[in-house]
C-alpha positions as a Python dict, from the first residue, in 0.01 Angstrom:
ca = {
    (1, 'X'): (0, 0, 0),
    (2, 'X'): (-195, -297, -202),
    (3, 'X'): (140, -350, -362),
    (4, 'X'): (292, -356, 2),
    (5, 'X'): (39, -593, 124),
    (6, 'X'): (54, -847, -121),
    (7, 'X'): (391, -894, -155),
    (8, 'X'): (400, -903, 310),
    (9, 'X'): (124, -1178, 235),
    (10, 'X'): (295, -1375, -23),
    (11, 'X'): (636, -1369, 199),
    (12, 'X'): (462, -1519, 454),
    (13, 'X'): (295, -1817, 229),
    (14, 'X'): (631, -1886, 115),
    (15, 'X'): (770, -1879, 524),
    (16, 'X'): (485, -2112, 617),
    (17, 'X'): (520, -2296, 341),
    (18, 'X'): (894, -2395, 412),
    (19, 'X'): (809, -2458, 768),
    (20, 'X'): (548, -2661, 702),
    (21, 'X'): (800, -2885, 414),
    (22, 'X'): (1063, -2840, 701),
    (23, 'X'): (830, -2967, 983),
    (24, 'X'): (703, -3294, 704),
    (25, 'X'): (1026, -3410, 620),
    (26, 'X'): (1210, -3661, 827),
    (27, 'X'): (1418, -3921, 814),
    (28, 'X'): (1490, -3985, 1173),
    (29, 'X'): (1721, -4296, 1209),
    (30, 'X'): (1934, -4522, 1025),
    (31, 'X'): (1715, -4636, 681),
    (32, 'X'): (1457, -4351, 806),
    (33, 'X'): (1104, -4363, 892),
    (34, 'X'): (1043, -4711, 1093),
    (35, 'X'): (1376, -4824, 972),
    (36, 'X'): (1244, -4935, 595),
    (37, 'X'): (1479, -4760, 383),
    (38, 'X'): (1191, -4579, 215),
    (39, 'X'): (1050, -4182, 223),
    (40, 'X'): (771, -4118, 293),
    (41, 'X'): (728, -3813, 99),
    (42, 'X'): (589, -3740, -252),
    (43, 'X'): (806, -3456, -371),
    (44, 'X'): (1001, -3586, -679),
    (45, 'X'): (1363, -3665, -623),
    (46, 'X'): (1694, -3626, -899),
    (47, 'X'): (1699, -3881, -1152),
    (48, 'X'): (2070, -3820, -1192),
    (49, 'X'): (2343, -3683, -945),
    (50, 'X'): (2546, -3404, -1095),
    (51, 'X'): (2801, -3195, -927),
    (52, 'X'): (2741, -2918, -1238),
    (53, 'X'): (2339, -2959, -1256),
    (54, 'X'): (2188, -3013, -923),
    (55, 'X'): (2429, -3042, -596),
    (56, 'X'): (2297, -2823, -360),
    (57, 'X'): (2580, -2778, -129),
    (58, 'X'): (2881, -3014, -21),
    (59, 'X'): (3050, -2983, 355),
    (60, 'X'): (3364, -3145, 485),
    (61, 'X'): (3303, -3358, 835),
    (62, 'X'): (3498, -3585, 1065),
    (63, 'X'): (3565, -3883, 960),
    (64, 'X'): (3263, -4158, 1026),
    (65, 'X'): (3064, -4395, 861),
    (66, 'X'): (2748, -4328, 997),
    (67, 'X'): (2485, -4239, 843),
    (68, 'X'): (2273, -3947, 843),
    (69, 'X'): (1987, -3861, 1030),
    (70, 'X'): (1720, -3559, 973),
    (71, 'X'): (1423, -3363, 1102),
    (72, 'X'): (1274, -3060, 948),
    (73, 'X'): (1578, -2803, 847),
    (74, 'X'): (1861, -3013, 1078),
    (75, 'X'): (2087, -3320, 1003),
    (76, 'X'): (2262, -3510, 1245),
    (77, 'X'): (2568, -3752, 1208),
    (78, 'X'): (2869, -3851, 1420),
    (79, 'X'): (3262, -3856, 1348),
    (80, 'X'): (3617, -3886, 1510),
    (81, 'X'): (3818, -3620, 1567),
    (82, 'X'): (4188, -3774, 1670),
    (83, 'X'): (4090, -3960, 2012),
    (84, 'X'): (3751, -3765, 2008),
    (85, 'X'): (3415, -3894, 1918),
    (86, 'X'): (3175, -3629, 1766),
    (87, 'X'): (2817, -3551, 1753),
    (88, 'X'): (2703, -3283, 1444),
    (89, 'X'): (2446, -3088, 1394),
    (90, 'X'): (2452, -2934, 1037),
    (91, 'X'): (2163, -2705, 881),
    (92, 'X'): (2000, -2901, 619),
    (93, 'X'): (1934, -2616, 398),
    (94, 'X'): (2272, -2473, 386),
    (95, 'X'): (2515, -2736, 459),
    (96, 'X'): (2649, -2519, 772),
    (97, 'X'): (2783, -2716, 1053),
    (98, 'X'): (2562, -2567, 1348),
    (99, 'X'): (2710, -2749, 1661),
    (100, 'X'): (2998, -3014, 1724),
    (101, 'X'): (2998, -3159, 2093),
    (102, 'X'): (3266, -3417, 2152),
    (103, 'X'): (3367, -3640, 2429),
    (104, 'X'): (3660, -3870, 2472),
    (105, 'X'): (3659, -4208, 2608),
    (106, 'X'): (3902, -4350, 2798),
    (107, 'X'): (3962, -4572, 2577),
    (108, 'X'): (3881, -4651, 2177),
    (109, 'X'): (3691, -4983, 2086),
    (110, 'X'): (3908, -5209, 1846),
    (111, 'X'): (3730, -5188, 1531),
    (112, 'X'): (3748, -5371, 1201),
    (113, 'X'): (3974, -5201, 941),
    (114, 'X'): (3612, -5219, 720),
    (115, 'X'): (3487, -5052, 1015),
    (116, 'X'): (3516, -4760, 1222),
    (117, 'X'): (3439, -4584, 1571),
    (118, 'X'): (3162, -4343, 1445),
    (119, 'X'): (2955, -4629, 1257),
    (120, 'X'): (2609, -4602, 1454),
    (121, 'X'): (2363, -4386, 1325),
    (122, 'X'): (2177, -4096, 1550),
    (123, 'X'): (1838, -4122, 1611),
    (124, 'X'): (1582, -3835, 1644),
    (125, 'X'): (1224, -3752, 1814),
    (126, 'X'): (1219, -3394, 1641),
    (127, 'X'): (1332, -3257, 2000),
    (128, 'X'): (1606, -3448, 2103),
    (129, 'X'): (1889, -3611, 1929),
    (130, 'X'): (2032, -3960, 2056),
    (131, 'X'): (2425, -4059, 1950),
    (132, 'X'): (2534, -4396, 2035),
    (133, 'X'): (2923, -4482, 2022),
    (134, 'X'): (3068, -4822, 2156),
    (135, 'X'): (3375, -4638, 2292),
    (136, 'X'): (3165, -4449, 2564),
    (137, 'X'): (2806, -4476, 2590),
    (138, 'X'): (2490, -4321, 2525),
    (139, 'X'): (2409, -3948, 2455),
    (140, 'X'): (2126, -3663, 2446),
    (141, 'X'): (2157, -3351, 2316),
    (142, 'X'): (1874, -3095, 2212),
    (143, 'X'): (1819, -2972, 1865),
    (144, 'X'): (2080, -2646, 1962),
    (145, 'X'): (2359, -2908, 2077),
    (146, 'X'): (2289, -2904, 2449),
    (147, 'X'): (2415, -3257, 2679),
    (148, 'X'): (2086, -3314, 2831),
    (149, 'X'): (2187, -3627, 2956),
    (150, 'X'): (2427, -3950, 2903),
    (151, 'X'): (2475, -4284, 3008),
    (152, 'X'): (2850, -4415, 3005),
    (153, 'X'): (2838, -4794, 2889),
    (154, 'X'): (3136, -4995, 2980),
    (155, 'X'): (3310, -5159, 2702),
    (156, 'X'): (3254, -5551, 2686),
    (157, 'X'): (3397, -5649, 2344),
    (158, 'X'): (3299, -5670, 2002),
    (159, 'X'): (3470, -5847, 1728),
    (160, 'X'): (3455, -5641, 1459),
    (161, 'X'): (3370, -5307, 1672),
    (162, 'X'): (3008, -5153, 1758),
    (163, 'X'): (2805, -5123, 1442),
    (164, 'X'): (2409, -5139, 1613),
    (165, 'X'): (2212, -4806, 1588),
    (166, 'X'): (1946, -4612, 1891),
    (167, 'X'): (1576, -4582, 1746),
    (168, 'X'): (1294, -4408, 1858),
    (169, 'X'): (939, -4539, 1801),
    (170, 'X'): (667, -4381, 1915),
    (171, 'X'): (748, -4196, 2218),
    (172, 'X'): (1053, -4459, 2339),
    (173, 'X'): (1442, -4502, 2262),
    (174, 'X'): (1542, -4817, 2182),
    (175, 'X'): (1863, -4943, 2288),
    (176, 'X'): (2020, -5289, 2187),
    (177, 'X'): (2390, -5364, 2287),
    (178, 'X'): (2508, -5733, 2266),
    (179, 'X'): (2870, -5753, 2316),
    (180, 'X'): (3078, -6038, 2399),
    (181, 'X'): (2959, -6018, 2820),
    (182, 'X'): (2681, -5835, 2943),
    (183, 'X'): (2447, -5853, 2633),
    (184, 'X'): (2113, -5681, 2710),
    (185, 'X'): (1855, -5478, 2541),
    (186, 'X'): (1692, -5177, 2703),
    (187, 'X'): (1310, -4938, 2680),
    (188, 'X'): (1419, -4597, 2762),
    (189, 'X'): (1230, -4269, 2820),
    (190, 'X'): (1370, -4019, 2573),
    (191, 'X'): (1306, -3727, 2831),
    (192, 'X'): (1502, -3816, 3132),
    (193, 'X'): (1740, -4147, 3004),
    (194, 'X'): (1521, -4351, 3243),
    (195, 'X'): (1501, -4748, 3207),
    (196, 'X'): (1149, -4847, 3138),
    (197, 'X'): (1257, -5147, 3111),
    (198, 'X'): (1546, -5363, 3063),
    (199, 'X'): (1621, -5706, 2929),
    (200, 'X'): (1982, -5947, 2916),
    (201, 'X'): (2017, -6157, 2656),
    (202, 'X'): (2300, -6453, 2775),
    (203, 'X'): (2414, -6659, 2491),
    (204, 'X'): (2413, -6341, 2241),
    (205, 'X'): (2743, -6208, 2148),
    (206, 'X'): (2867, -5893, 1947),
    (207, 'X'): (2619, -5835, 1678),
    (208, 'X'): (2559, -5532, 1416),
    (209, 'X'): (2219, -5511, 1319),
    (210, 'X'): (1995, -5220, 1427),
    (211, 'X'): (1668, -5371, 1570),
    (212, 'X'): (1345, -5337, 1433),
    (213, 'X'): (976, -5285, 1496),
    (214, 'X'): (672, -5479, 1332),
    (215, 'X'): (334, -5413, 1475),
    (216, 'X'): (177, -5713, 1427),
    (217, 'X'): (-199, -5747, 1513),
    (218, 'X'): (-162, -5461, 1755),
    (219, 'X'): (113, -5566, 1902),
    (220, 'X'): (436, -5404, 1858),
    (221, 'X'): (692, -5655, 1824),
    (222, 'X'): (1051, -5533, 1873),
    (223, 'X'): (1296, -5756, 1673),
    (224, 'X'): (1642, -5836, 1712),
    (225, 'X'): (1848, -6007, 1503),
    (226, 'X'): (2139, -6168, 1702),
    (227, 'X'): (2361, -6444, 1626),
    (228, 'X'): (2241, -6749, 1548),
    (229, 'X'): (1902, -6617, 1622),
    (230, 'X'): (1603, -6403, 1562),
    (231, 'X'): (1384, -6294, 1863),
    (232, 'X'): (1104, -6062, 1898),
    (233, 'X'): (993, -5916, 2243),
    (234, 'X'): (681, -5715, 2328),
    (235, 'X'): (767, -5402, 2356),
    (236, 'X'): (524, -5341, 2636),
    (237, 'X'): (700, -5527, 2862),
    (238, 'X'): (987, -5693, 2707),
    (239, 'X'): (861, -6024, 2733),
    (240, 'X'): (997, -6279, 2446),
    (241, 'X'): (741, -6338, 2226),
    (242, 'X'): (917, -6587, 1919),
    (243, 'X'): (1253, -6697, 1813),
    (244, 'X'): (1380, -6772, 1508),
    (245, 'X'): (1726, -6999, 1465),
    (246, 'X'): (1980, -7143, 1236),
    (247, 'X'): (2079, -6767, 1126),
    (248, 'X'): (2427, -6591, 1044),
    (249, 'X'): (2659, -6611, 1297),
    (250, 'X'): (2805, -6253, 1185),
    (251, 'X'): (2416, -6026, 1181),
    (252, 'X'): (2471, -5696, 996),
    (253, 'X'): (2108, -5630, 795),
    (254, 'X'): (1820, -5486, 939),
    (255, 'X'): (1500, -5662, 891),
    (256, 'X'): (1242, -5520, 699),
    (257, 'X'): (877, -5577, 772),
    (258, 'X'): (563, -5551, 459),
    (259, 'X'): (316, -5739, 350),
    (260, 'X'): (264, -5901, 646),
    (261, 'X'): (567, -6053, 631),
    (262, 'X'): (933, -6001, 830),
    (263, 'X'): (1211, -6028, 549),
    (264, 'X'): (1593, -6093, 632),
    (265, 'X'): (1856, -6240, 467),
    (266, 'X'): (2167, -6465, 666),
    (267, 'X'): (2469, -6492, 491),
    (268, 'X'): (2694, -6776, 456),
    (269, 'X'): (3030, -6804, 335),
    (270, 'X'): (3036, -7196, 246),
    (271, 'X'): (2734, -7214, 54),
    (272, 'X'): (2666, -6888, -115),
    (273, 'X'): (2715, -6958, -447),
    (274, 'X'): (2909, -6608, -592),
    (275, 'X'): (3162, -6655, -349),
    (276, 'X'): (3509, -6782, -359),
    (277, 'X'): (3529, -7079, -190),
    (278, 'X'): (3849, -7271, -41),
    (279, 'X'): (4103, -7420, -248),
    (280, 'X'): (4185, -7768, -312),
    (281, 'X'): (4518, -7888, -84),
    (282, 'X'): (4668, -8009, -434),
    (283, 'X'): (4648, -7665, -567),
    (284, 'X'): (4828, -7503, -307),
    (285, 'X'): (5091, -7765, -321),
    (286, 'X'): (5116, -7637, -704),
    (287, 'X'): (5144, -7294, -620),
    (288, 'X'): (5340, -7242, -323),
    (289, 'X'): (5524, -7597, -211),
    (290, 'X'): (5921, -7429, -322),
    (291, 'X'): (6097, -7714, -202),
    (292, 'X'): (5871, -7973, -330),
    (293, 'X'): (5815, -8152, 16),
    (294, 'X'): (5463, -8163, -36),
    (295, 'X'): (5401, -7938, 239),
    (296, 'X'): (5356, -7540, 320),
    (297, 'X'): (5628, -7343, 517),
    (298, 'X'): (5506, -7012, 632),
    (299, 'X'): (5771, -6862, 426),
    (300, 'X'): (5673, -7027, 125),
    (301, 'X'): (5281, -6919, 157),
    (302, 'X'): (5358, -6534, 298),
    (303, 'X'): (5239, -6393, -68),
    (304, 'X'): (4859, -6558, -35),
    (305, 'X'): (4621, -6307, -46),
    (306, 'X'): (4314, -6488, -6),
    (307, 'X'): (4188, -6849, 53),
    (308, 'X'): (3826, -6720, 67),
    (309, 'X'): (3686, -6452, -55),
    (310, 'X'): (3394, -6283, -133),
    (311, 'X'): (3264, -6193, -461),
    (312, 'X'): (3386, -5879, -602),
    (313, 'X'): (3440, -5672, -293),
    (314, 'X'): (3853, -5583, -376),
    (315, 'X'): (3952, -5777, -146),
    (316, 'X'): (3775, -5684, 150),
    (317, 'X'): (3750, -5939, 432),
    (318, 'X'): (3929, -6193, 250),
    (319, 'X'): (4109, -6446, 475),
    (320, 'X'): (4471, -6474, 379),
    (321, 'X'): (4640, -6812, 469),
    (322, 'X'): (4894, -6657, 683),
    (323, 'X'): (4666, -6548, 899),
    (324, 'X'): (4556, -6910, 964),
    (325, 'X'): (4913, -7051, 983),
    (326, 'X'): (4947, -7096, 1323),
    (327, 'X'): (4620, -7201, 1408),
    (328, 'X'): (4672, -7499, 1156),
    (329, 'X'): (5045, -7574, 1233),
    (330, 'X'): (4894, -7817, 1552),
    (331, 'X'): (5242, -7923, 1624),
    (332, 'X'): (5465, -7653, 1578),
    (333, 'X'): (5692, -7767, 1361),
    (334, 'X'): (5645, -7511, 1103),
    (335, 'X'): (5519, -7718, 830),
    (336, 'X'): (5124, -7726, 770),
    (337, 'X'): (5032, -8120, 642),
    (338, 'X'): (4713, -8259, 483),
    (339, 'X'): (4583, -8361, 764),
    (340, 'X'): (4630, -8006, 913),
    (341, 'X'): (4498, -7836, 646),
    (342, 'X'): (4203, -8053, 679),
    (343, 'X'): (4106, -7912, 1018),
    (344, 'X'): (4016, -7522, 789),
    (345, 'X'): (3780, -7756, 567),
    (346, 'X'): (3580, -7912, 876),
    (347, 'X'): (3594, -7512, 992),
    (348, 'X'): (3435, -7418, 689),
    (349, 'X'): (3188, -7743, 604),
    (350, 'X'): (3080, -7691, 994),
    (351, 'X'): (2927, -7332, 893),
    (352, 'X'): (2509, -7488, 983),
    (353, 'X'): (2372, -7119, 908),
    (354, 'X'): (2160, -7030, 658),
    (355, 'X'): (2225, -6905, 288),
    (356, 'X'): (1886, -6720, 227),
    (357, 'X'): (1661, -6418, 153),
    (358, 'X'): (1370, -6607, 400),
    (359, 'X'): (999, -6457, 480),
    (360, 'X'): (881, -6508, 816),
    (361, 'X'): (540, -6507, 855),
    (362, 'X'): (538, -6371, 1260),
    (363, 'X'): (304, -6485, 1567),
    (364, 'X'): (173, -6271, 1825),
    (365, 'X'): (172, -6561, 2054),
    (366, 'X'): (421, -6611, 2337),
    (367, 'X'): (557, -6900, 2260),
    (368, 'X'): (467, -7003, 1956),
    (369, 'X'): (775, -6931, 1668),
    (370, 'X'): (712, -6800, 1289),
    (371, 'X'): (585, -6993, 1005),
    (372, 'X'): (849, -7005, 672),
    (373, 'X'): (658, -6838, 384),
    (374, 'X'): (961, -6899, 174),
    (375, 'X'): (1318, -6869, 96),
    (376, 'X'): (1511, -6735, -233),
    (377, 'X'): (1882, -6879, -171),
    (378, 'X'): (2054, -6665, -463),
    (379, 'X'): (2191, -6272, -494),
    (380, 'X'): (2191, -6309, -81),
    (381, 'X'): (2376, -5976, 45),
    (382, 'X'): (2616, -5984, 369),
    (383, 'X'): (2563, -5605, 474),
    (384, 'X'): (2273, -5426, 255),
    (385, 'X'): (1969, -5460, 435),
    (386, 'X'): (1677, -5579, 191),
    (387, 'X'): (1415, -5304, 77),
    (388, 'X'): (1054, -5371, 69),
    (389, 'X'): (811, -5172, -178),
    (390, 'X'): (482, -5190, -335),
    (391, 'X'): (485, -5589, -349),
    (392, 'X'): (850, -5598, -424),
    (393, 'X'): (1170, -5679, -230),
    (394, 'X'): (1536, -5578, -357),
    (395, 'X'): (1865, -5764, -270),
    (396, 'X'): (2206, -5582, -324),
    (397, 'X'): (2501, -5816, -315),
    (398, 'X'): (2866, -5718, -324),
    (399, 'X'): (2952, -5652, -702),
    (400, 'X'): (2642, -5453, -751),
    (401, 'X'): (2391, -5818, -823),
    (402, 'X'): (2051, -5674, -776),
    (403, 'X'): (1741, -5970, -708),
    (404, 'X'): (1389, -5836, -716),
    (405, 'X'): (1075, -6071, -595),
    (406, 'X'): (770, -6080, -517),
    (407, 'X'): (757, -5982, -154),
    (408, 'X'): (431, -6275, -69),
    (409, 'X'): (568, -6547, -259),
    (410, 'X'): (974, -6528, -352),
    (411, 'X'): (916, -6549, -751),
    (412, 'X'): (1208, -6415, -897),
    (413, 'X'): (1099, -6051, -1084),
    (414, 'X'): (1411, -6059, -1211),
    (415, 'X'): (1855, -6074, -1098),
    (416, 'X'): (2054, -5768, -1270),
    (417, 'X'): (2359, -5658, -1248),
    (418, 'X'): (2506, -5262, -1200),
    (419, 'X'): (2767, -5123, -1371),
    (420, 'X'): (2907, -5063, -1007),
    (421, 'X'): (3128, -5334, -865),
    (422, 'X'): (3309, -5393, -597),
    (423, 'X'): (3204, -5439, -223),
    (424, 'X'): (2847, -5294, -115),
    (425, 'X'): (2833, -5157, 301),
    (426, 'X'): (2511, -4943, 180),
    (427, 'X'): (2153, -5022, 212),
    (428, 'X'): (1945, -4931, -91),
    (429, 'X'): (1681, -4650, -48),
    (430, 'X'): (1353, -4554, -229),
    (431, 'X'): (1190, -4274, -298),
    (432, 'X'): (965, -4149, -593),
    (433, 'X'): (945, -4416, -800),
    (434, 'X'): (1353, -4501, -789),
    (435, 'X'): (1603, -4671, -569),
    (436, 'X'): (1958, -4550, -500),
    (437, 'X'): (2252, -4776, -426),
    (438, 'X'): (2604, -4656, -373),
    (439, 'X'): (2892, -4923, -398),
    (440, 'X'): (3235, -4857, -113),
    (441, 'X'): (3411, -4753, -461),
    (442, 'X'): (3176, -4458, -444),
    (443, 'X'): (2997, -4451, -748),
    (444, 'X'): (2568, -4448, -676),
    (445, 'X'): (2364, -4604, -934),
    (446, 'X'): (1972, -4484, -919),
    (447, 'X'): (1783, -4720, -1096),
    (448, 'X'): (1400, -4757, -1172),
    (449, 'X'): (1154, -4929, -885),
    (450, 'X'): (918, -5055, -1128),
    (451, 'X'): (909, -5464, -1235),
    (452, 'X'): (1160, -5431, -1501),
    (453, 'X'): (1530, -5336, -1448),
    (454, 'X'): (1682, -4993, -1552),
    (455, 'X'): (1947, -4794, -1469),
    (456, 'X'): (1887, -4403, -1468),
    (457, 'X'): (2179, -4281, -1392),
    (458, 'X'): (2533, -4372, -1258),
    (459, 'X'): (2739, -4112, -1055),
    (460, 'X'): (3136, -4200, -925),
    (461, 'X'): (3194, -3962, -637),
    (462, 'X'): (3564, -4098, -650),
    (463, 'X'): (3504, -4107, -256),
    (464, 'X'): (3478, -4392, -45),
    (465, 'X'): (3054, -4472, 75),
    (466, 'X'): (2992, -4640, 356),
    (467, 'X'): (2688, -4458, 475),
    (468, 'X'): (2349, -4485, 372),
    (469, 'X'): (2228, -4225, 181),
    (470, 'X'): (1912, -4019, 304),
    (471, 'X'): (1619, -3914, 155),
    (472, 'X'): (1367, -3580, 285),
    (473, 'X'): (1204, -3278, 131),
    (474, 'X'): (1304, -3400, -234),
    (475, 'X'): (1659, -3413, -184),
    (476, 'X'): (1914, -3685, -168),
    (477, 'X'): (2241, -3684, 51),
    (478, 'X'): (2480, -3870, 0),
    (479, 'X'): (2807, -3964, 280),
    (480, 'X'): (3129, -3980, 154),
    (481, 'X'): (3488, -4029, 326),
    (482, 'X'): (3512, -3664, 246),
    (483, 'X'): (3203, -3470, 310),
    (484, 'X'): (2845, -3477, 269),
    (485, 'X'): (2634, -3395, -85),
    (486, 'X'): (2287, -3249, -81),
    (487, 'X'): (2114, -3292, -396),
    (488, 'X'): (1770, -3190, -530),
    (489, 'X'): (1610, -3070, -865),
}
């Protein structure tokens, strides 16, 4: 009977003791807790990826790049399924798809070919889950896959397709949609789908950053990063508080707030120095002028692949010239001149934006805009979002170029390379003591969070990542085009 008892009692330790890692361990919208891209948690996390020493369990999904979202012993994630758009529940211990509810909109959004239709990222309050897809609207479901309610959001445009995540904070869903009409931003109560409060933003076009919260002096300042500009409302009331311009015209990072300070980079084509910038007019006229005329026929430049690329990324969103052809051939006569070609160089000298990693010291004052702490103008990232920790910020640029500085005043820590090239749609994550990256090739490189660069481990998946990995209850997981990888010691 002692025996008997003592082995009831420690069953039950090890029950509550799962429930209570289950009911600790969150990461509850895109880059997790508050949006920083770092866990919270102290349990210690694989050094090393291995399909043959710790994967935990793989499962095939629907196609998607979103990225995962988790509470306790459930993960959540959306996908297409031929002209439906899917909303997953999956069992976090086992890898066991628990619920798939789909819907179908009348109609798909036009996405990037980078891109795709299930790119937002669910959103969780540990009751409810929240799925956002451009194509149709809003959605609630409970934890056992239940519609609690929806809210069907007309399609207004979006040139590269709908990329902006929900997030909860506190007890509120946030919702940000700016589209090419109708932008607006909206408080909602996660409960019922009631507007607390909602907000249009004219001027703002399609954008794909996933807002952010800073509570600043008490205040909790909700920030969007838009084209062009920067603005943070109160999220009391919605009133504008600050505004910060001369950004990217094409947002895709989330800003991350630490140290007192709001870090986010804007990208610029023209003056970031790793990429590939246009070619001279002479140097087309070597390459492609057959008949020696000294000008370009659209038969003559069909094999261009790129007249500005990016660094690295294989190609991805490069801007052949035939794509431009028409737009430059002013007079239709089928021959592009100098002077034509001339009007792509004032296109690409008028790019005013920023090329910067810049820390904005925020006000709490209506009014009254943020102070510059600094700016670092090198290793600037178009889609990684930047990842503050322990005094430190990280950059990942396409072709795996890390920058790490000091988060108060921009001094260089140090600029690294991985042995992971190619294009970078990721954010980095931390988590005990390491940071994982994972390249669109598909290999993720975990490397060391400390002052001095080095690599732990590098992993190729062979599998396209777009997703952000996730981090809870001292495993990693890790979206592929093909599935999704648990891993743990």
């Amino acid at each position: 009977m002692k025996t008997r008892n003592l082995t009831l009692l420690f069953i039950n330790l090890l029950i509550f003791n799962n429930i209570t890692s289950f009911s600790q361990s969150f990461w509850p919208q895109f880059r997790g807790p508050e949006g920083a891209g770092k866990s919270l948690e102290s349990k210690p996390l694989p050094a090393e990826l291995s399909t043959s020493k710790n994967l935990l369990w793989k499962n095939a999904v629907s196609e998607g790049v979103s990225s995962l979202c988790i509470w306790g012993d459930r993960i959540f994630l959306t996908g297409r399924k031929g002209d439906s758009l899917e909303t997953i529940g999956m069992d976090r211990v086992s890898g066991k798809i628990l619920w798939s509810h789909a819907v179908v909109p009348e109609k798909l959004e036009r996405v990037h070919p980078v891109g795709h239709v299930a790119a937002p990222t669910p959103t969780t309050n540990g009751k409810q889950v929240f799925s956002y897809f451009g194509s149709y609207g809003l959605l609630c479901y409970d934890f056992d896959g239940n519609l609690m309610w929806e809210k069907k959001i007309p399609q207004q445009g979006n040139m590269y397709g709908t990329a902006v995540s929900p997030i909860i904070y506190e007890d509120k869903l946030i919702f940000s949609r700016d589209a090419n009409e109708n932008s607006f931003v909206e408080l909602i109560d996660p409960k019922t789908g009631t507007t607390i409060w909602k907000i249009d933003r004219p001027g703002f076009r399609g954008n794909w950053s996933t807002p952010m919260v800073a509570k600043v002096d008490g205040i909790d300042e909700l920030i969007i990063y838009g084209i062009w500009w920067m603005k943070a409302y109160n999220l009391k009331d919605g009133s504008e508080l600050w505004s910060f311009p001369g950004l990217t015209d094409e947002p895709i990072i989330t800003p991350v707030y630490g140290d007192g300070l709001i870090f986010l980079t804007s990208y610029n084509m023209k003056t970031n120095p790793e990429v590939i910038g246009l070619p001279t007019w002479d140097s087309l006229i070597r390459l492609y002028d057959a008949n020696r005329d000294s000008l370009l026929e659209f038969e003559e430049i069909k094999s261009n692949k790129s007249i500005l690329s990016r660094y690295d990324d294989d190609g991805e969103g490069d801007h052949p010239l035939p794509g431009f052809f028409r737009w430059l051939d002013a007079d239709r006569n089928g021959k592009i001149t100098p002077k034509e070609w001339g009007k792509i160089v004032a296109w690409v000298d008028g790019f005013p934006h920023e090329n910067a990693l810049i820390a904005l010291s925020p006000s709490t004052t209506s009014g009254v805009d943020p102070i510059v702490a600094w700016r670092y103008t090198l290793g600037v990232p178009e889609c990684p979002s930047p990842l503050h920790h322990n005094g430190q910020i990280w950059m990942l640029a396409d072709g795996g170029l890390v920058t790490c500085l000091v988060a108060k005043t921009g001094k260089l820590t140090y600029s690294a390379k991985l042995e992971a090239g190619g294009a970078y749609y990721a954010s980095p994550v931390y988590g005990d003591g390491k940071i994982f990256t994972a390249s669109a090739r598909g290999v993720v490189t975990i490397f060391d969070a400390g002052k001095e660069f080095m690599v732990l481990s590098k992993t190729d998946f062979k599998e396209r990542i777009m997703a952000t990995p996730a981090i809870a209850d001292g495993k990693i997981y890790i979206r592929t085009g093909g599935g999704v990888y648990a891993f743990g010691n």
